[in-house]
Structure formats: C-alpha cells, structure tokens
N, C-alpha and C positions, 0 to 999 in steps of 0.2 A: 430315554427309555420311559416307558408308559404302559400302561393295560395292554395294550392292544400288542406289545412287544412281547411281554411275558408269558400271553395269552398264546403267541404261536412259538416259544421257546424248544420246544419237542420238533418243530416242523423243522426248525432253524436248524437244530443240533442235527438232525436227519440229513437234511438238505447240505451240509457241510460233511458229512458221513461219506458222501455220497461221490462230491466232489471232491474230496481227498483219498477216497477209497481205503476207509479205515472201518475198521469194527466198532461200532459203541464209546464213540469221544466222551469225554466230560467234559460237564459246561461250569467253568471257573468265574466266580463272583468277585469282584477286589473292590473294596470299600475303600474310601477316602483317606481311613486311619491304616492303612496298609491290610488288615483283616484278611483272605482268601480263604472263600469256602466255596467246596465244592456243591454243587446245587444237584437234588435230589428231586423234590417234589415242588411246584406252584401250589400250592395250598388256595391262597387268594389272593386274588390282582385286585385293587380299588383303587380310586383314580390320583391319589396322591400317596401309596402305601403299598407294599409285596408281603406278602406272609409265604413265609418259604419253610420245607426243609432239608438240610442240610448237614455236611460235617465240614471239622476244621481239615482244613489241608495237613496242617502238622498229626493232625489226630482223627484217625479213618476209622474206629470202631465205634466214637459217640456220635449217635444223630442227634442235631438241635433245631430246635423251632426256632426262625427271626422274624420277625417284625419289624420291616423299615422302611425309611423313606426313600421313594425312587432319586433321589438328589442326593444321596450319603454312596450309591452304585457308583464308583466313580469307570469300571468297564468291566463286559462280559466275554468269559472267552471261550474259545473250543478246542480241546487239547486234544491229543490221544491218548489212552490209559496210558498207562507205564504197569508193565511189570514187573513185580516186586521178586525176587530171590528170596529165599531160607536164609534162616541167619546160618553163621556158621557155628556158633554155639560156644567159642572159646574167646 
C-alpha cells in the first residue's frame, strides 16, 4: 500500500460497490496490533505515511484523526454496512 493506493481508495470502494451490487460498503482498516477502524476520510497520502479519518469499529460515534505508517496497515477491506436494530430497552 502506498499514495498512489490511497489516493484512488473512493474509486476502489465504488468499483467493489458495483461488482457486489451493494449500497455504500465500508472500507475497514486492520492494523498490525489488531486495531480496526473504519475509514472515513484520506486527509493526506505522503509517501511513507496516511493521515486519515476515521472511527473505531467498536465505537461509531467518535471520529479520530490517525497518523500512520503505511507498514503498521497490515489489510484493507470492503464490507457491506450492517444494519443496526433499536435496542430493546430492557
């Protein structure tokens, strides 16, 4: 993974949309130390580094900024949303 990857990550995520015939996938980030966050925004590609952002998978209301090395990505993925249900409240 490199610039030039990240740089057409929207084409990618479309292009997979397209051939799965699904709505709007998310594109999942798994870092080396287990970490998965779902990816939001390319902020900035530089050629050893991503500034992204993003939330945690476990935790879908806070957005975070990262900053990392393309070598700490250890794979990107493309999911379908999932639908969440109401809680039941009891």
């Amino acid at each position: 993974m490199d610039r030039d990857f990240f740089s057409s990550i929207s084409d990618r995520r479309d292009a997979y949309a397209k051939r799965a015939g699904i709505d709007d996938p998310l594109i999942e980030l798994t870092f080396h130390t287990g970490r998965v966050v779902i990816l939001e925004t390319v902020i900035d590609a530089g050629d050893g580094w991503l500034q992204i952002e993003a939330h945690d998978q476990l935790d879908e209301t806070t957005t975070i900024s990262l900053a990392t090395a393309y070598h700490q990505i250890a794979s990107v993925q493309f999911v379908p949303r999932k639908h969440r249900m109401g809680r039941a409240g009891f």
